[in-house]
MIDO-257492 format. One record per residue (C-alpha): residue in one letter; x negated, y negated, z. Coordinates in steps of 0.1 Angstrom, whole numbers, padded with zeros to 4 digits, always signed. Each point is the difference from the previous one (the first is absolute). Layout:
aXYZ ...
# end
This chain:
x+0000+0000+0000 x-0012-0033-0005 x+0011-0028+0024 x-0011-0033+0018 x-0040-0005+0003 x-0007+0001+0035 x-0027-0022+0016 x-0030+0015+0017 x-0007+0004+0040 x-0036+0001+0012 x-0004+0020+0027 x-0034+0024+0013 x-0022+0030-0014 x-0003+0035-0001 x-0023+0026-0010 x-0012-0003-0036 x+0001+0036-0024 x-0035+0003-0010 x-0011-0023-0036 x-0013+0017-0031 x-0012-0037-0011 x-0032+0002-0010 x-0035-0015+0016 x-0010-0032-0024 x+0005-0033+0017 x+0028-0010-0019 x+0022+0034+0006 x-0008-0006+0040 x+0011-0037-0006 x+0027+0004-0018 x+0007+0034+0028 x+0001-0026+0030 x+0021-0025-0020 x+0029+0026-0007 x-0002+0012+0031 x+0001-0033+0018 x+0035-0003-0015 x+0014+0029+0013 x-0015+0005+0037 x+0019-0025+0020 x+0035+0012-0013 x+0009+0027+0020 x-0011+0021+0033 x-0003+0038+0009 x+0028+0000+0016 x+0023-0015-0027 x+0015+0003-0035 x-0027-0007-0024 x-0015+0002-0039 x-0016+0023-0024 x-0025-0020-0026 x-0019+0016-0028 x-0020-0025-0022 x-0018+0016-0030 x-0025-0013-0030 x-0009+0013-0032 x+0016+0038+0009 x-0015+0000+0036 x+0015-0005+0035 x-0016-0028+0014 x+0014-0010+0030 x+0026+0028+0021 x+0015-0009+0036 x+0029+0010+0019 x+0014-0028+0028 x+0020+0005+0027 x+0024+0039+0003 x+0025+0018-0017 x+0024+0002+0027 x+0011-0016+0034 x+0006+0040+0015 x-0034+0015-0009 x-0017-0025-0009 x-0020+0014-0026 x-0027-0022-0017 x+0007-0012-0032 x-0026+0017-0031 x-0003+0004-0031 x+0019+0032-0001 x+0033-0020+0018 x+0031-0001-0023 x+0020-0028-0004 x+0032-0013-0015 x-0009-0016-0033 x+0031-0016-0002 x+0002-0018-0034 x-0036+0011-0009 x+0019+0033-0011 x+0009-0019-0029 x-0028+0008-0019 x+0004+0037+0006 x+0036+0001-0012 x-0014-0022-0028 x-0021+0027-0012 x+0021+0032+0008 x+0021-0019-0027 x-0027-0007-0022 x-0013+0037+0001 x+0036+0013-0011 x-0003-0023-0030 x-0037+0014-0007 x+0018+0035-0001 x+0025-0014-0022 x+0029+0001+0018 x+0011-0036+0003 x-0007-0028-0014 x-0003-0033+0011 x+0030-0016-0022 x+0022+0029+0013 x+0029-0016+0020 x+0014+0008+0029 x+0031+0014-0012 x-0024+0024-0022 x-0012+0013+0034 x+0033-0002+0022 x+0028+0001-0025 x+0025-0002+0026 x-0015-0036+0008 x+0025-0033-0005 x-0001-0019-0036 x-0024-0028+0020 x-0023+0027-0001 x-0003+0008-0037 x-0021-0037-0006 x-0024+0012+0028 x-0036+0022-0014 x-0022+0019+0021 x-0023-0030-0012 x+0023-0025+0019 x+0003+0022+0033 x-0042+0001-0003 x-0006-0041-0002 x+0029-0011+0018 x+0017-0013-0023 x+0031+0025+0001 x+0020-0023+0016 x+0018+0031+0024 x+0019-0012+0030 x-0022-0002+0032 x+0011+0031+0023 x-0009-0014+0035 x+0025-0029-0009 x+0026+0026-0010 x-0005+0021+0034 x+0010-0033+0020 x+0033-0005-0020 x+0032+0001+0020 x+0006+0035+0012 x-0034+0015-0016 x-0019-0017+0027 x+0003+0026+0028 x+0001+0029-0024 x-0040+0000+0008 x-0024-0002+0029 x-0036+0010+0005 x+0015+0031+0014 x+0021+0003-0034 x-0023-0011-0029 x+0012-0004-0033 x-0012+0018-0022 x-0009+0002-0038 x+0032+0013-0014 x+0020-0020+0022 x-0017-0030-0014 x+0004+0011-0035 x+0044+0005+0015 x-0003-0035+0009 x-0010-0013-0033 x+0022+0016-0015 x+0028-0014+0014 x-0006-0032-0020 x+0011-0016-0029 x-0032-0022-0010 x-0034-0009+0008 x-0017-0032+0017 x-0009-0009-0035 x-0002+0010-0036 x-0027+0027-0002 x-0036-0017-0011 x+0012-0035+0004 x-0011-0005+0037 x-0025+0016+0021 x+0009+0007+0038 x-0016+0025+0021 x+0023+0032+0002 x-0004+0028+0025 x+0032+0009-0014 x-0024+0006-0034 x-0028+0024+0015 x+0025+0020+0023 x+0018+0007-0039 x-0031+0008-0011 x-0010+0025+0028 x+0033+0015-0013 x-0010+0000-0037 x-0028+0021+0008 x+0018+0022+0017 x+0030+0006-0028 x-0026-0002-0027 x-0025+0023+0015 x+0022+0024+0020 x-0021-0005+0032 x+0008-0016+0027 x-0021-0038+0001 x-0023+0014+0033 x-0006+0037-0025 x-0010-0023-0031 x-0023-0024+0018 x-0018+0026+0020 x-0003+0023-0030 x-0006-0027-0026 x-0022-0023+0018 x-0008+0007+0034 x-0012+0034-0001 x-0021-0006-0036 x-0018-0024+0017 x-0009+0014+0035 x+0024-0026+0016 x+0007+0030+0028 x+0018-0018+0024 x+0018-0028-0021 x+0039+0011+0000 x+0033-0012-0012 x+0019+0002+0037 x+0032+0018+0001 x+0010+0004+0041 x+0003+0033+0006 x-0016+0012-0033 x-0032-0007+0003 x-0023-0017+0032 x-0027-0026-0004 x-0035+0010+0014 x-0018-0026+0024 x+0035-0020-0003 x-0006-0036+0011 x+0035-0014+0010 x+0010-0033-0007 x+0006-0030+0030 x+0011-0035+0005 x-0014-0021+0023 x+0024-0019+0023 x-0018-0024+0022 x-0031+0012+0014 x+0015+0040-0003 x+0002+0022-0026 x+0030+0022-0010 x+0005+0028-0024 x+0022-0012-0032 x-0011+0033-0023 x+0035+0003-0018 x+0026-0019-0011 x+0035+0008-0018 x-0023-0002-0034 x-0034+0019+0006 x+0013+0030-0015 x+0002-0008-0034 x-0029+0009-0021 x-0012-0017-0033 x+0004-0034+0015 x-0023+0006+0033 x+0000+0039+0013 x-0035+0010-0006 x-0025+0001+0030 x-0038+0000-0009 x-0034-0006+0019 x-0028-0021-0011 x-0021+0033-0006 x+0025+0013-0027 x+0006-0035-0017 x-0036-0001-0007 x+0004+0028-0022 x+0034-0019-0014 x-0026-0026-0010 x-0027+0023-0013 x+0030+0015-0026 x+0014-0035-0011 x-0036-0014-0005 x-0013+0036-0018 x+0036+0001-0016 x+0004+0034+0013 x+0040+0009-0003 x+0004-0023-0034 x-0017-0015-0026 x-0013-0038+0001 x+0021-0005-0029 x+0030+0018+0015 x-0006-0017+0033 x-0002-0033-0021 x+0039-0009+0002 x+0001+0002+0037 x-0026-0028-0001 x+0016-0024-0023 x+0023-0027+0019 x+0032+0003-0013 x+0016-0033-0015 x+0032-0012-0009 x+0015+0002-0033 x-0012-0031-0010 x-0035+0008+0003 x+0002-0023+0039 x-0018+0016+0032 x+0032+0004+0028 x+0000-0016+0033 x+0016+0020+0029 x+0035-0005-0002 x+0015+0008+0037 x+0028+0012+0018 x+0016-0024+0026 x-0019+0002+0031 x-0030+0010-0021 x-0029-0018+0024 x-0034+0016-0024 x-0022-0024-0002 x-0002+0011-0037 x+0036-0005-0009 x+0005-0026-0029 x-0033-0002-0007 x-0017+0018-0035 x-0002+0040+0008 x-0023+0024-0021 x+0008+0029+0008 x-0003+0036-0026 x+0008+0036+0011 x-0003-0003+0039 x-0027-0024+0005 x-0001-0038+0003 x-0026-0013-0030 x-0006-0037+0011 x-0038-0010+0003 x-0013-0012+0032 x-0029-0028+0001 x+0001+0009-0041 x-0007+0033+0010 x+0021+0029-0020 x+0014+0021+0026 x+0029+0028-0001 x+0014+0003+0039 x+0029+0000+0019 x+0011-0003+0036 x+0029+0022+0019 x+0021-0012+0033 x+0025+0021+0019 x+0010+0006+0032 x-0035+0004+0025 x-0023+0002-0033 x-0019-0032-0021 x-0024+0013-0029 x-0014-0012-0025 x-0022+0015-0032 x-0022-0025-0021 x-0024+0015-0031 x-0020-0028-0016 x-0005+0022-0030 x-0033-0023-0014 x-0014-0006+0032 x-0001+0038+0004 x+0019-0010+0034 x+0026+0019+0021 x+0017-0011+0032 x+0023+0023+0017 x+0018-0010+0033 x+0020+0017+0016 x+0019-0012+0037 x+0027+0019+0023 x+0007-0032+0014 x+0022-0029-0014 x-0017-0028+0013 x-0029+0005-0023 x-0007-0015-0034 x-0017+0025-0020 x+0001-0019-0034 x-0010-0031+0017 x-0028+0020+0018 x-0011+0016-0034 x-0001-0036-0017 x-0027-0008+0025 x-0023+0031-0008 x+0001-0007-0034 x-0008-0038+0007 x-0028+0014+0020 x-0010+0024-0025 x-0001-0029-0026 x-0024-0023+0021 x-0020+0025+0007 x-0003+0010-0038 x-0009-0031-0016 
# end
């Protein structure tokens, strides 16, 4: 899910994971810079923050802050798994971009192709549109809080995939005309999750493990389905209210899956960003259209066209956004990322694909600001570059 940017709370250190940074000067500079950012923001006895910072192919910089848990308190490590929240994006991106690689979808296919029981509103809408955002689907979380709907579902009583799909169904047009707006649609990747699994025959957790996860040694990276499947090392998510911390792990929406149900560790998305950069699952050419900001018909780059009571700082300004990654540069540096917020869990994903840069954050806390706290590596990085 992807929600309001939250601002960041410094607070004190724990124990470091041991650094696979190397010996010159510079790496031990650039070593005590990164980890000057993170050591004051959480103790050993609170919710804290994976961070994984690699260059040109190699880990560079790998901590864990602060513990899993407020019961065993278990020390947060490379091997902890987290809620990605909207950082699943990209996964659900390419489980749909594999099924078109095995020829069975296309991108222009609509979504009455796929679900021909879907309303007419649906038959303007391509698997293209659900991909950039630009499919113009009703938001789901605002159609759980409408009139009688909104005590249907609890954390206790998640909504889940189908039931999502039930509520879209139920209506007789979109937010706007597919590809003439962009707006940032959960509603889109939980449609997708379910694309894969009609197209395929698997279920969305079967297809990513065996189509992603398990081809590249991502062992204990999982689609979550309660009672399915567990999560190793599971770091549960908190809120902080005052000076205390509480646990906030679920909501009436964290089981739904292509929009934000995978859990990873910073060990395991190194290897994700090993098989992006070594184009291990696709082709660079058929990776190419997931990297291409999508535009409006008239050739104009979107801004971020929100819902009421839409408080992103991003909304109405330009978006770049392809198949499940933001695009935009930063400090005119090309950059594919994205950031994920849900309930107890901030995280955020940045691969500066000239610089050879990747910064992966990932927080079971929602006081922290993992993108904002990435920004500052890479500034640091930069400097220390020139």
């Amino acid at each position: 899910m992807l929600r309001l940017r939250m601002s960041t709370v410094a607070l004190v250190f724990l124990f470091p994971l041991p650094s696979v940074l190397g010996t010159s000067a510079e790496q031990s500079s650039t070593e005590h810079g990164i980890e000057a950012i993170f050591q004051n923001l959480t103790d050993s006895q609170s919710p804290g923050i994976a961070v994984l910072v690699r260059e040109n192919g190699r880990t560079v910089f790998e901590r864990g802050y602060g513990v899993r848990d407020l019961h065993s308190k278990s020390t947060i490590d490379s091997h902890s798994n987290f809620r990605l929240a909207s950082c699943t994006k990209q996964f659900t991106a390419m489980a749909v971009m594999l099924l078109v690689h095995d020829g069975k979808l296309r991108y222009d296919e609509r979504v009455t192709d796929v679900f021909p029981e879907f309303p007419d509103y649906g038959k303007a809408m391509t698997i293209r549109n659900l991909l950039n955002h630009t499919s113009g689907l009703p938001d789901y979380e605002s159609l759980m809080e409408e009139g009688s709907k909104s005590s249907r579902w609890n954390k206790n009583k998640q909504i889940h995939d189908v039931d999502v799909l039930d509520l879209l169904e139920t209506q007789k047009h979109g937010k706007f005309a597919a590809g003439k707006q962009w707006s940032y649609s959960n509603s889109g990747y939980v449609v997708l999750g379910l694309v894969v699994v009609r197209v395929s025959g698997k279920s969305f957790p079967e297809f990513l493990h065996d189509r992603i996860f398990a081809p590249l040694g991502m062992d204990h990276t999982l689609a979550y389905v309660n009672g399915i499947n567990e999560i190793p090392k599971r770091a549960y998510g908190h809120s902080r209210e005052g000076s205390r911390f509480f646990e906030t792990d679920q909501s009436a929406t964290s089981a739904t899956l292509g929009d934000g149900g995978v859990y990873s560790n910073i060990e395991d998305l190194a290897k994700w960003d090993d098989a992006l950069a070594h184009h291990a699952l696709l082709s660079a050419d058929e990776m190419q259209p997931a990297l291409m900001a999508v535009k409006l018909p008239d050739g104009s780059i979107p801004n971020w066209s929100s819902d009421p009571g839409d408080v992103d700082p991003l909304a109405g300004k330009p978006v770049f956004y392809g198949f499940g990654w933001f695009l935009d540069d930063y400090r005119g540096k090309p950059r594919m990322w994205h950031y994920g917020e849900t309930t107890g869990f901030r995280t955020a994903i940045e691969r500066f694909t000239e610089d050879k840069l990747t910064i992966i954050i990932l927080s079971n806390r929602s006081d922290l600001n993992p993108d904002l706290l990435a920004s500052q590596v890479a500034d640091l990085y930069f400097r220390s570059h020139h």
